[in-house]
Each structure stands twice: as C-alpha cells, then as structure tokens.
C-alpha positions as CSV (number, residue, x, y, z in Angstrom):
1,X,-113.2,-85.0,195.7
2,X,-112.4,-82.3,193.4
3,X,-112.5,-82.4,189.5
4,X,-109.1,-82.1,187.6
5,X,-108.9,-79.5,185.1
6,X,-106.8,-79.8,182.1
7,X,-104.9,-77.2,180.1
8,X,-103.9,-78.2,176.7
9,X,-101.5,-77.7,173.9
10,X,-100.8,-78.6,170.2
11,X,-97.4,-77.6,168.1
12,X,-96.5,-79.1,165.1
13,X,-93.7,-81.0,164.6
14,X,-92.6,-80.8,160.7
15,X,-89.8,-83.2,158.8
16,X,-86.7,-81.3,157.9
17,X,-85.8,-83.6,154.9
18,X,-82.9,-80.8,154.2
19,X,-79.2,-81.1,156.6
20,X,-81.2,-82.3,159.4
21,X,-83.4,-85.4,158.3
22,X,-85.2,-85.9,161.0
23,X,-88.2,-84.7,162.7
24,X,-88.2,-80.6,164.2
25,X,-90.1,-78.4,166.6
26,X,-89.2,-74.8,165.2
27,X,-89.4,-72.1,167.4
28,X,-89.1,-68.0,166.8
29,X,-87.3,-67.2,169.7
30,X,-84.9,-70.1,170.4
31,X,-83.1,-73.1,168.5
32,X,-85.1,-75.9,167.4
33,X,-86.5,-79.1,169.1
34,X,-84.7,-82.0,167.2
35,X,-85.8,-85.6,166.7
36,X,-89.5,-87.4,168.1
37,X,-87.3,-88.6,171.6
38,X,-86.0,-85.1,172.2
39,X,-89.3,-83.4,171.4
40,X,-91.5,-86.0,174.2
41,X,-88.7,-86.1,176.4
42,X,-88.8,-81.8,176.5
43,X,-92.4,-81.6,176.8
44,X,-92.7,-84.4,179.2
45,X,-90.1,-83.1,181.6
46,X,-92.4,-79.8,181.8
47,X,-95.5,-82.2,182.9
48,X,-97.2,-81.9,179.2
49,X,-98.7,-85.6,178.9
50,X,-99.2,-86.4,174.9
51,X,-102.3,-87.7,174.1
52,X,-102.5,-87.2,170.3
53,X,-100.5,-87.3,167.4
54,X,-102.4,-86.9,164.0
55,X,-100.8,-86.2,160.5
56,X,-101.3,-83.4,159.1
57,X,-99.8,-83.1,156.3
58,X,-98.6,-85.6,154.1
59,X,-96.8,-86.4,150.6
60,X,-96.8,-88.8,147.8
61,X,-93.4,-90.6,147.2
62,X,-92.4,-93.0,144.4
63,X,-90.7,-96.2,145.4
64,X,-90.5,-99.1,143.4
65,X,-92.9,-98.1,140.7
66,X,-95.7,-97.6,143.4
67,X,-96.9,-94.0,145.3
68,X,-96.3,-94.4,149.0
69,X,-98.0,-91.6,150.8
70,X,-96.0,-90.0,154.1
71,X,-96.7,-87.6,156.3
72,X,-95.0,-84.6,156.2
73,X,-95.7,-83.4,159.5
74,X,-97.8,-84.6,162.6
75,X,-99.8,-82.3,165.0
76,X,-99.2,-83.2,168.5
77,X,-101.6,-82.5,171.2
78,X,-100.4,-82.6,175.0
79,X,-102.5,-82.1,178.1
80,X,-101.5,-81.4,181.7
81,X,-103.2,-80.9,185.2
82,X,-103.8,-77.2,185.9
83,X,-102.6,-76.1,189.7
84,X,-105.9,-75.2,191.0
85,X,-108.6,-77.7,191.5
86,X,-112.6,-77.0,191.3
C-alpha cells in the first residue's frame, strides 16, 4: 500500500472592517475571496482540506468599560493529496 503525500498551503484571510465587514482573501491578480463560507467553499471545491486556522493578528476593543481582544486576521492552513503516490 502506498504512502499519501500531502501538499500544503496557508493564505491569510484578513477582516475588512471598511465597506465590506466581513472577512477577505485578497488576491493581486483577481477580485477578492469574500466571507469564511465563500473562502472554504472555494478552496474546498479545488480539493484543499483545511486543517488549521490560527489567529494571527489580533486587536484590543473597548466594550462596556472592558478591553475585549479580537483577532484581526486568521492564517489558514489547507492540505491536499498530491497525484502521485510513493
């Protein structure tokens, strides 16, 4: 039986607080990747499994005389089976 081999990814997905308010995949050569259900349903379609989702960077916000601490953006990581087995 042959091993699986893996290849990996990671993008970050940021939150656009501005006209969009939600959270964004932002590309250079294309339009961006809107909302957390858009973004897993893209990747996922193209056979990318996700297998991590850290924050990784994150904000203090006042609310009710209290600091709540948000992240500002996550970093995703996303595996999938390479073609070609060992």
């Amino acid at each position: 039986m042959g091993t699986v081999r893996w290849e990996f990814l990671t993008i970050t997905i940021t939150y656009d607080g501005g006209r969009r308010k939600d959270w964004v995949v932002k590309y250079r050569e294309r339009a961006p990747l809107v909302g957390f259900q858009a973004i897993l349903d893209s990747y996922s379609s193209r056979g990318w499994e996700l297998m991590a989702l850290n924050p990784e960077r994150m904000r203090a916000v006042v609310g009710f005389g209290q600091y709540h601490i948000e992240p500002q953006s996550y970093r995703a990581t996303f595996r999938r089976p390479v073609e070609g087995r060992d």
